[in-house]
TIKETOR-33392 format. One record per residue (C-alpha): x, y, z. Coordinates in steps of 0.25 Angstrom, whole numbers, plus 5000, padded with zeros to 4 digits. Each point is the difference from the previous one (the first is absolute). Example, Ala and Ser with C-alpha at 12.3 -4.5 7.8 and 13.67 -1.06 7.14 Angstrom:
BEGIN
504949825031 500650144998 
! end
This chain:
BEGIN
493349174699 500750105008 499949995017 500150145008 501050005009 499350145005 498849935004 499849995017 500349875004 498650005011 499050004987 500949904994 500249905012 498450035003 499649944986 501049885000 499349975013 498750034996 500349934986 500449865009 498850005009 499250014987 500849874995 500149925013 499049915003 500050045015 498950125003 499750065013 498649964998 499849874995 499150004986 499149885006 499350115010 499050034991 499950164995 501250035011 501049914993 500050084987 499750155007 501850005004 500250004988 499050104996 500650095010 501449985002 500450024985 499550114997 500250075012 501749945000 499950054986 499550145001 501150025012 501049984991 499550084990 500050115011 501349975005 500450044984 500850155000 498850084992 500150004988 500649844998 498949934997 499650094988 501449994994 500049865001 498549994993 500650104990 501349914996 498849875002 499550074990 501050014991 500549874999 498849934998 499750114988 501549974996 499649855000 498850024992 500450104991 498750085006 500150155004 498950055008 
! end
């Protein structure tokens, strides 16, 4: 697996965090206020996530689906 260096480092840093708020066992809301406690997560990851993915230069995500794509079909010795 290859990193890009070409990548912004915003989108990066904003899924690391997002990543370790999904990990952590601290939330903003706790999860024993029932309905609330499980709605920040309901909301803050895909909302974090799709920043990210607009923060992306056009056209990045697409080539990354399409090398995604290739691997797993080099792997499996699939081609679709």
């Amino acid at each position: 697996m290859t990193q890009d260096k070409t990548c912004p480092a915003l989108p990066r840093l904003l899924l690391a965090a997002l990543l370790l708020y999904v990990l952590s066992p601290v939330d903003l809301i706790p999860d024993a206020i029932p309905i609330l406690g499980l709605l920040d997560e309901v909301v803050i990851v895909p909302l974090v996530f799709w920043l990210a993915l607009r923060l992306l230069p056009a056209g990045r995500w697409e080539s990354y689906r399409a090398r995604a794509r290739q691997a797993l079909a080099a792997e499996t010795g699939t081609t679709r």
